[in-house]
N, C-alpha and C positions, 0 to 999 in steps of 0.2 A: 815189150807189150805196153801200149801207152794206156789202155786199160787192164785190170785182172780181174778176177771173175766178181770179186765186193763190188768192184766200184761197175760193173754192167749195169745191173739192176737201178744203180742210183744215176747211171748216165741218161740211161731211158728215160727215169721218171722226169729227169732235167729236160728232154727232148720232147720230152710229150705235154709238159707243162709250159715250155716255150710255144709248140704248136698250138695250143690253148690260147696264151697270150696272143697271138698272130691273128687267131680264128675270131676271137673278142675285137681285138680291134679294127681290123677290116670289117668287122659286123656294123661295131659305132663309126667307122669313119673318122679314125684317126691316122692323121697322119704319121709318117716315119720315124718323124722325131719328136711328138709327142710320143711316143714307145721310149725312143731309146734316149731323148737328150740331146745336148750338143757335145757330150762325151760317151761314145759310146760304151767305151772301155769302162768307163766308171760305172756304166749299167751292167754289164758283164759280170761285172767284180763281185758286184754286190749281187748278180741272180746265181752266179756259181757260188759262192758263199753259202749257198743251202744245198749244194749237193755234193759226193764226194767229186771229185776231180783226179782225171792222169793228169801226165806231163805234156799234151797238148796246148794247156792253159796260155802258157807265153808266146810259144809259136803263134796262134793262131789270135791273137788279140791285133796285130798289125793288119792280117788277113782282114780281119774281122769289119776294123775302122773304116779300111779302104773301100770295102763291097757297100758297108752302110752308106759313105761318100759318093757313092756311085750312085747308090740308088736314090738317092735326098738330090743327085745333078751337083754337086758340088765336086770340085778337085780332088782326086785322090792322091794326089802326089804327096804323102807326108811323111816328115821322119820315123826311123821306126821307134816305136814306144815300147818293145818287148824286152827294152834292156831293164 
C-alpha cells in the first residue's frame, strides 16, 4: 500500500492545498514556472515536506519534472533524478 490509512487524510490535504495553489495562480496569471521554478523537484521537496508522504515520493519526481517540461514546451528528455 503506498499509502495507509494516517497518511490518506494528510495526502488529501497535500491535494487540496496544491489545487488551491493551481486555482490562485491561474487566477493571478502566473505562469508555470513562476509556481514551480526552474527545479521543479526542488519545489516538490520542499511542498511535500509538510505533509506525510508514501513511497511514491521517488517514483514519481522524474514523472513529475518531465510533465512540468512538457507543459513550460521545453525538452523533456532528462536523466532520471529519482536515484
Amino acid at each position: 500500500m503506498l499509502l495507509g490509512p494516517a497518511d490518506g487524510a494528510g495526502a488529501m490535504a497535500m491535494y487540496e492545498d496544491l489545487a488551491d495553489l493551481f486555482e490562485h495562480s491561474v487566477a493571478d496569471g502566473t505562469p508555470i514556472r513562476g509556481i514551480f521554478g526552474e527545479d521543479p523537484v526542488e519545489f516538490v521537496e520542499a511542498f511535500v515536506a509538510n505533509y506525510p508522504v508514501g513511497q511514491w515520493r521517488a517514483r514519481e519526481r522524474n514523472r513529475f519534472t518531465s510533465a512540468i517540461e512538457r507543459a513550460a514546451g521545453e525538452d523533456a528528455t532528462r536523466q532520471d533524478r529519482t536515484v
